[in-house]
C-alpha positions in Angstrom: 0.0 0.0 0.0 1.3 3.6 -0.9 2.1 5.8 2.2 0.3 9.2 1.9 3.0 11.7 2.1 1.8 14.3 4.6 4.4 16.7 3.1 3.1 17.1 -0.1 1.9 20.1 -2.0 -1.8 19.2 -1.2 -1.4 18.3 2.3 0.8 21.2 2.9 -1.7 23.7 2.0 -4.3 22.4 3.3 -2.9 22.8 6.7 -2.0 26.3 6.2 -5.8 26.7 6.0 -7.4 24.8 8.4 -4.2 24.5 11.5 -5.2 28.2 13.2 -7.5 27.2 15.7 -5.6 23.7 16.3 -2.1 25.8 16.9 -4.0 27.1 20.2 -4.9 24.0 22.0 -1.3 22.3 20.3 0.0 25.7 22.0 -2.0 24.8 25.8 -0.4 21.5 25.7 2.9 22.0 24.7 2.9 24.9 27.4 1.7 22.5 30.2 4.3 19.7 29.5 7.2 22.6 29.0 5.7 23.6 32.3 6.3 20.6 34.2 9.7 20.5 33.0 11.1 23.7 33.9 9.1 23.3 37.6 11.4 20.3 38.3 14.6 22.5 36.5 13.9 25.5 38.6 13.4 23.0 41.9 16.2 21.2 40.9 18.6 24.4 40.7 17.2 25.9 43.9 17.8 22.8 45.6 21.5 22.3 44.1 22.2 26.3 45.1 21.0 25.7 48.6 23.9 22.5 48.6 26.3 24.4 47.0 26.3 27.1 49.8 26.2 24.8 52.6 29.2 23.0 51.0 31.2 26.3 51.0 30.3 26.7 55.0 31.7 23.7 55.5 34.8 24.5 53.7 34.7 27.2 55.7 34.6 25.3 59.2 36.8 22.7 57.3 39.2 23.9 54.6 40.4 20.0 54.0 37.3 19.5 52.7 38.5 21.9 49.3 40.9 18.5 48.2 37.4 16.1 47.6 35.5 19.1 46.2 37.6 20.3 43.7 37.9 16.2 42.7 34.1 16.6 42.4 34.0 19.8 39.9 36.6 18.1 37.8 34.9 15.3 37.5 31.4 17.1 36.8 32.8 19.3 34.4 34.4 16.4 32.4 31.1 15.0 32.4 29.6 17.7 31.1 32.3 18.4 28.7 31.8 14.6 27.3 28.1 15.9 27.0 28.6 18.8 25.0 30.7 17.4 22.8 28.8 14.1 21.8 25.2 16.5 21.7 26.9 20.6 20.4 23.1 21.4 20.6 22.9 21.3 24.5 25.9 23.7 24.6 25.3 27.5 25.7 22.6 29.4 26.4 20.7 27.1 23.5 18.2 30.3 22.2 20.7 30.5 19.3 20.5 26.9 18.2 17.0 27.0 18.6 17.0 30.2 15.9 19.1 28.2 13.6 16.4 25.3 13.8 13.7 27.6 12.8 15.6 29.0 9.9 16.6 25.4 9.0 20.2 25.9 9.4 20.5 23.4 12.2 18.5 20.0 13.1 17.8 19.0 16.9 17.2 15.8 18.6 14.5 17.0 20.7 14.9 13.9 23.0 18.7 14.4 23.3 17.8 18.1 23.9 15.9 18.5 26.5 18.0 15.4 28.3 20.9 16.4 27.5 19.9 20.7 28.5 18.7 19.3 32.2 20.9 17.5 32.7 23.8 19.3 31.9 22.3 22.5 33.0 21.8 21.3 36.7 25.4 20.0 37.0 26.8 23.3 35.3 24.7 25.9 37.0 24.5 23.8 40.3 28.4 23.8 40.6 28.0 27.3 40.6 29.0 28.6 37.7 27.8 32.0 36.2 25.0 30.9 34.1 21.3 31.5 33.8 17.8 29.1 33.9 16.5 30.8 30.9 18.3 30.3 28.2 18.2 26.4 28.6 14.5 26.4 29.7 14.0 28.1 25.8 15.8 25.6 24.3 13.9 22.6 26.9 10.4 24.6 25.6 11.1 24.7 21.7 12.6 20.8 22.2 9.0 20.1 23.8 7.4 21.9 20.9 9.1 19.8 17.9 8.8 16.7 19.7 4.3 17.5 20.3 4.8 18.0 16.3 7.3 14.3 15.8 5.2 12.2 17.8 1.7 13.5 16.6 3.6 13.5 12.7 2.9 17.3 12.2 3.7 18.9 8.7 6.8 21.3 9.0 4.7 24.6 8.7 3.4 23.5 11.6 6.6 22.5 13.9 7.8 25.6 13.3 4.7 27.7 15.0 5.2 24.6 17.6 8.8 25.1 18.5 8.4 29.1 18.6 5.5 28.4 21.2 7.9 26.1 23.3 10.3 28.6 23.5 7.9 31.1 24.2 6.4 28.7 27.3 9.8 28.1 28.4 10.3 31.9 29.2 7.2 32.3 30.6 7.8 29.8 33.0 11.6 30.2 33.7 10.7 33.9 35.2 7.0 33.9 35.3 6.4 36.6 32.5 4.2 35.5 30.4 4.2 38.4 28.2 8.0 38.7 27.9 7.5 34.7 27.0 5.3 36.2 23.8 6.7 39.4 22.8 10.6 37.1 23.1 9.1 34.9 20.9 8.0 37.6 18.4 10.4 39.7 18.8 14.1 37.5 18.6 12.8 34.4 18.4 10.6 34.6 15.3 11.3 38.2 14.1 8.1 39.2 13.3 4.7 39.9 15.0 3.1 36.7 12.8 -0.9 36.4 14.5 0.0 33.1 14.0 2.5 33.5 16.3 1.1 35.3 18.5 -1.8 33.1 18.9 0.3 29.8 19.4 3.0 31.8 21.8 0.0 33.6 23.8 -1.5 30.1 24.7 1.5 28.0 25.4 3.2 30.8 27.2 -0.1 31.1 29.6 -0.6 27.6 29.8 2.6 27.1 31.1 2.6 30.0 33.4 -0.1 28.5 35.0 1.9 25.5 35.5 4.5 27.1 37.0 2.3 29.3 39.3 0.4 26.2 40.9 4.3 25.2 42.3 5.9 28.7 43.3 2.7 30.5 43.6 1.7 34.2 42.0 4.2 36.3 43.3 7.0 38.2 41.1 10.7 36.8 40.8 11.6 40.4 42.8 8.9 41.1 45.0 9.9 44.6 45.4 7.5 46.8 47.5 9.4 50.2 48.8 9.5 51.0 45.2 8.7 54.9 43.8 7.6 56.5 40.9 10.8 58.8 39.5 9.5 62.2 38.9 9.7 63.3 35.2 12.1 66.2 36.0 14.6 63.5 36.8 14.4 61.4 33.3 17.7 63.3 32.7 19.2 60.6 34.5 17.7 57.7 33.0 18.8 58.9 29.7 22.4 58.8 30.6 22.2 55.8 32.2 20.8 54.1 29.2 23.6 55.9 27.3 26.1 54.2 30.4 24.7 51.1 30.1 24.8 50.4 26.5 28.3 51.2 25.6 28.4 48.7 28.5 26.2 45.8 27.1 28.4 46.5 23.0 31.2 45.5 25.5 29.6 42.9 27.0 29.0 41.4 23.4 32.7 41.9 22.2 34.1 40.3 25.3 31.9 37.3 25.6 32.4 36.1 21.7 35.9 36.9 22.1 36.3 34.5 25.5 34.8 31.8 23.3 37.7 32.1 20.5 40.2 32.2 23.5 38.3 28.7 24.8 38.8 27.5 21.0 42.7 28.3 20.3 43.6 26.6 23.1 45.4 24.0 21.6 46.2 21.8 24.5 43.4 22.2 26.4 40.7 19.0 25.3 37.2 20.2 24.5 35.5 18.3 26.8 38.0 19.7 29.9 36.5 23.6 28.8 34.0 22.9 31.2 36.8 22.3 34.2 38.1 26.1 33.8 35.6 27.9 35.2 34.6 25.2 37.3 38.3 25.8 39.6 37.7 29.6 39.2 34.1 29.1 41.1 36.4 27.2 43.6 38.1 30.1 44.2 35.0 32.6 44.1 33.0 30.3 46.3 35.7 30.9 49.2 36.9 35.2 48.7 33.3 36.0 47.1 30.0 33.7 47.4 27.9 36.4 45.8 29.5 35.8 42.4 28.2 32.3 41.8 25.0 31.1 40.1 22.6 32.8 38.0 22.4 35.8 40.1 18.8 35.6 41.3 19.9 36.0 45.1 22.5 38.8 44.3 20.0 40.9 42.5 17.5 40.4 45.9 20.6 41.3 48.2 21.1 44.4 46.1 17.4 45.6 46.7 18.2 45.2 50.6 20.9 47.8 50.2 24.0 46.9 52.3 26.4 47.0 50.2 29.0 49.6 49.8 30.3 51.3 46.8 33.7 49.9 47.0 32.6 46.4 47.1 29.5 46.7 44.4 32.8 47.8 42.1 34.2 44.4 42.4 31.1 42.5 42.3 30.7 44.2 38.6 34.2 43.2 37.8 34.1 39.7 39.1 30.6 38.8 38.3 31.4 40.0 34.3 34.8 38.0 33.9 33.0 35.1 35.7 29.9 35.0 33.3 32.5 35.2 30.0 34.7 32.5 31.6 31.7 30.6 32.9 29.9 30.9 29.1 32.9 31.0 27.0 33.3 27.6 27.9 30.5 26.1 26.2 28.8 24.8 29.5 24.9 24.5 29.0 23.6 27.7 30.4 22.1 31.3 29.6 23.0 34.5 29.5 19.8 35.9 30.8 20.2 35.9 34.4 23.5 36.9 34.5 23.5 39.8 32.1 20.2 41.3 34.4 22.9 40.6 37.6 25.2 42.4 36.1 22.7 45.2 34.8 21.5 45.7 38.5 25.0 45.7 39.9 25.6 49.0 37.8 22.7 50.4 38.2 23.4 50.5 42.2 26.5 51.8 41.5 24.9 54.5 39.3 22.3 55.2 42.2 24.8 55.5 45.0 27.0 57.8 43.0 24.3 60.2 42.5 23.3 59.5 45.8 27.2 60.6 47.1 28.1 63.2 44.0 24.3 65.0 43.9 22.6 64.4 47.1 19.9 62.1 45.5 17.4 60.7 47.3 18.5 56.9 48.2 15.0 56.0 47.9 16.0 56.1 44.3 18.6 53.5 44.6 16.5 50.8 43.3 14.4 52.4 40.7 18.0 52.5 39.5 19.2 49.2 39.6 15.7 47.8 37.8 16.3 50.2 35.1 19.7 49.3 34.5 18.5 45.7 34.3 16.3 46.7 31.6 18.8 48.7 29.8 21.4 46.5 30.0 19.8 43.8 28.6 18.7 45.5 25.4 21.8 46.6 24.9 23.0 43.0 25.0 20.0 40.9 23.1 18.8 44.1 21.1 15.0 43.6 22.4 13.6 46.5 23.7 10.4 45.2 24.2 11.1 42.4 25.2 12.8 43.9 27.9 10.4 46.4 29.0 8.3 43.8 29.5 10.5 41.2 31.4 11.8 44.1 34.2 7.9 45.3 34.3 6.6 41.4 34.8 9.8 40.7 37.0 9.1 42.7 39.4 5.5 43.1 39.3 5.7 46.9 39.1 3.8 48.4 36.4 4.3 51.9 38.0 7.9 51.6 36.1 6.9 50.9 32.8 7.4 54.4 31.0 11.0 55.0 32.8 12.0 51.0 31.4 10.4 51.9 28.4 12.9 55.2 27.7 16.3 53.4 29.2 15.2 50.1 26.8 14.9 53.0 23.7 18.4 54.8 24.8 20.4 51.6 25.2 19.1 50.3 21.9 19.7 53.4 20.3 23.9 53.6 21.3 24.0 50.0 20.7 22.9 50.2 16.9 25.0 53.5 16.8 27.7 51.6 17.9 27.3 48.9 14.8 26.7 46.2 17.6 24.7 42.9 16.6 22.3 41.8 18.9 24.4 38.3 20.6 22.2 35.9 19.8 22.7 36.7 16.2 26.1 36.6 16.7 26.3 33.2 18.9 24.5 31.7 15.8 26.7 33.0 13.8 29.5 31.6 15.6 28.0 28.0 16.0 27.4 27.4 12.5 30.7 28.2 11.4 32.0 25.6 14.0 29.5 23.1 12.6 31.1 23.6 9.0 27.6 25.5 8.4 26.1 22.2 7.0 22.8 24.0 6.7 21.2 22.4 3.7 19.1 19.0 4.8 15.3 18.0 4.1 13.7 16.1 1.5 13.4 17.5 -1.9 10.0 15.7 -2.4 8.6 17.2 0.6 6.9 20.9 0.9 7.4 24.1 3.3 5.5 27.1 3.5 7.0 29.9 4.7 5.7 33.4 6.0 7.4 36.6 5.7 6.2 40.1 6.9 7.1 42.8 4.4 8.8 46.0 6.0 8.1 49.9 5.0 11.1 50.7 2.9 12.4 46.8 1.6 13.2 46.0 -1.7 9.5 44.4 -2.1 7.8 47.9 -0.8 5.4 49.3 -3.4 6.5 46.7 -6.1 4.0 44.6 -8.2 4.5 41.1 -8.0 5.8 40.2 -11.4 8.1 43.2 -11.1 10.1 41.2 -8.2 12.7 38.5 -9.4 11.6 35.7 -7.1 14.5 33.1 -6.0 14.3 29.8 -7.7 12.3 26.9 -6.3 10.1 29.0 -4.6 6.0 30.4 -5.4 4.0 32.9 -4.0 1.0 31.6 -3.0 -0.6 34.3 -1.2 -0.5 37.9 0.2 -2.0 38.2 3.4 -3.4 41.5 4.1 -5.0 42.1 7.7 -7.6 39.5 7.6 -7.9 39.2 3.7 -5.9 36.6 2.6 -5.6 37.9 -1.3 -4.2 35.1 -4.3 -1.4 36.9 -5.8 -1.4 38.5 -9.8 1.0 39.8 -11.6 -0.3 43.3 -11.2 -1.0 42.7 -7.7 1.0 45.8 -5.6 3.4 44.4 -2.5 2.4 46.8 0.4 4.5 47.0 3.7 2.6 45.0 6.4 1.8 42.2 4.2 2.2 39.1 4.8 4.1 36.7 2.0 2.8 33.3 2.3 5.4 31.0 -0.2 5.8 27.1 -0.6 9.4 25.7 -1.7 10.9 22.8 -1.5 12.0 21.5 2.3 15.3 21.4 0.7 15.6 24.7 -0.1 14.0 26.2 2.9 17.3 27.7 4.6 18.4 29.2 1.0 14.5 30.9 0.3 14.9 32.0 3.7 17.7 34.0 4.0 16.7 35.8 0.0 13.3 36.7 1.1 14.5 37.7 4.8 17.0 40.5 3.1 14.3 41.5 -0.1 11.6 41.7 2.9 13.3 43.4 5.4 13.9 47.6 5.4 16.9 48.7 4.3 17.6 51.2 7.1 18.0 48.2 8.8 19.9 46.3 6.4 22.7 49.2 6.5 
């Protein structure tokens, strides 16, 4: 008997018409499993930091006990190492490789993945190294999402909106922002505000927020509650911290890609003893300066509390950002995330307390401050603004803030572009395909994509009628989707921006179609 190929033409576009409403409940459950899996990460890590500082009292009391531990690290991080190289995938933050999957440069075991990402992530982070939930809980979520679209033998149009509502999920429930779970998804993820994407994100990221609330209850990452509205008349001051902040995060970028070329020329060190580097520097960290190690989650709460002095928030900056580029460059499964907003509130306390000393600020101030910086600091870095409104505003459960996160997001992102820097994810990708040889051209030739691409005011495509535009081979236009009219394309039929380009191509050729019609869609503003 002839198998039906579920790939083909036919089948292909008939999903495209009938898949909307199915992508929501697809969304609700892939949110709910990626839900339960990031509970038993977070518990896991919590549980693992908790260890980790009671092994470094007893140290403490009993500094022979240093001998067995470092044994321990080295071991772990060998383990880890041997991970990471059998399974690259699991390596990093993971957001990256989880880009390259949906622009079909990569392929992912989902299985291996999300193993492979726990695993590896609990022994890495656990140890104490400078690494964050998030980025792995992404890559768990968009794992979840293509292996809900393998088991149930989903057409690829549709894995696609199924891995971008895992990663979406795995945000939401990493730092309980739902929102930030979506507009990520949209805005770095993705790359464009799809209502297709949007509707698949919306559910799973809800679905799994839910999830994650029923374990750790409603309550914000920072429950911050002696926070005040900054007056207007002192906006002055955000500006120029944004400005501070994101000649900071363009640094940040530089360093941390140039740590991982360090990692790679080092001859005669084994890849799979990378790991063990940053391992014997937490060692070290964990004895002369606790604060340092992990994600950051309790440092950030500590600096809310205020008791620390300027002196000593100077070398937590230092430390904590040549521990995060030793702890990354390495290649250990972990994100960025966490880190980056640890760093982010370190300066921004630093910030605060100089005005504090230098102007006679108010101290109340302080940690209005140290959010913003958060905020600016990481859309310096990932080049989200958004995004990172929304995180900071859902983080700490302050909506009060949201205009003053909104400017410092705008400023930072604004001296970042200025200063030509690409947002890191984009760069990491970059970076990892060129270590994978870029083998980016896989699929079956007999099986069909569709792909969806939003048209920008100001691209190549702007204003053009269709048989005007010199498609790439292997590719057709089979519809223009305008607001809810979904209009079957002519030859006189004019390209306007904020349409939506709905084309079928070979699987085959996805990666190639995809890159063309990303640059002949995009705006060219942003293109130089």
């Amino acid at each position: 008997m002839e198998v039906k190929n579920k790939q083909s033409t036919y089948n292909t576009l008939f999903h495209w018409n009938s898949f909307r409403l199915k992508l929501v409940f697809e969304g609700i459950g892939v949110g709910i499993i990626t839900g339960l899996l990031i509970v038993s990460y977070r518990y896991t890590l919590e549980r693992s930091g908790v260890f980790l500082t009671y092994i470094y009292k007893a140290i403490s009391i009993k500094p022979l006990l240093l001998v067995p531990w470092i044994g321990v690290l080295i071991i772990v991080g060998y383990i880890v190492g041997l991970m990471v190289k059998h399974e690259p995938m699991i390596s990093g933050s993971g957001i990256p490789q989880v880009e390259g999957v949906l622009l079909r440069k990569l392929h992912m075991n989902w299985l291996k993945v999300i193993l492979g990402k726990f695993i590896g992530g609990v022994l890495s982070i656990g140890a104490g190294l400078s690494l964050g939930r998030e980025g792995p809980s992404v890559q768990i979520g968009a794992a979840v999402g293509q292996g809900v679209s393998d088991v149930f033998k989903r057409v690829k149009i549709e894995e696609k909106y199924l891995i971008t509502s895992g990663a979406s999920a795995g945000l939401s429930a990493a730092f309980g922002a739902p929102l930030a779970g979506v507009m990520f998804a949209l805005e770095e993820v993705h790359k464009n505000f799809s209502p297709l994407v949007l509707l698949s994100a919306l559910s799973a990221a809800i679905s799994a927020d839910i999830v994650t609330s029923g374990f750790f209850g409603l309550k914000p990452v920072f429950n911050i509650s002696n926070l005040t509205i900054l007056p207007i008349k002192l906006y002055l001051y955000i500006v120029l911290l944004g400005i501070f902040v994101g000649v900071l995060g363009v640094l940040f970028n530089n360093i941390l890609l140039k740590t991982q070329d360090i990692y790679v020329k080092q001859s005669w060190l084994p890849k799979e003893m990378r790991i063990v580097i940053p391992l014997l520097i937490s060692v070290i960290l964990g004895v002369l300066l606790p604060k340092v190690l992990g994600g950051g989650h309790e440092l950030i709460t500590s600096l809310m509390a205020g008791h620390f002095s300027l002196t000593i928030l100077v070398i937590l900056v230092i430390v904590k950002f040549l521990f995060t580029m030793a702890s990354y460059g390495s290649g250990a499964p972990g994100g960025i995330f966490l880190p980056l907003l640890a760093i982010g509130a370190l300066i921004g306390n630093v910030y605060g307390i100089a005005l504090v000393n230098l102007l006679n600020f108010d101290s109340m101030y302080i940690n209005n401050f140290i959010i913003l910086a958060m905020a600016g600091y990481f859309t310096a870095v990932v080049r989200a603004p958004i995004t990172g409104t929304i995180l900071i505003t859902e983080m700490t459960g302050s909506f009060s803030q949201l205009l003053s996160l909104a400017v410092i997001s705008i400023v930072a992102y604004i001296v970042a572009d200025i200063l030509a820097s690409k947002p890191i994810y984009e760069s990491l990708l970059g970076k990892f395909l060129h270590g994978q040889g870029e083998k980016i051209s896989f699929g079956n030739r007999k099986n069909k994509a569709i792909l969806e691409f939003a048209v920008c005011m100001g691209s190549d495509l702007d204003g053009k009628q269709i048989k005007e535009v010199k498609w790439p081979s292997n590719c057709l236009l089979v519809a223009v989707k305008r607001g809810e009219n979904e209009i079957i394309p002519k030859g006189n039929t004019v390209i306007f921006p904020g349409d939506y380009l709905i084309v079928l191509t070979n699987e085959d050729s996805v990666s190639k179609i995809n890159d063309t019609l990303i640059i002949m869609t995009a705006s060219c503003e942003i293109l130089k």
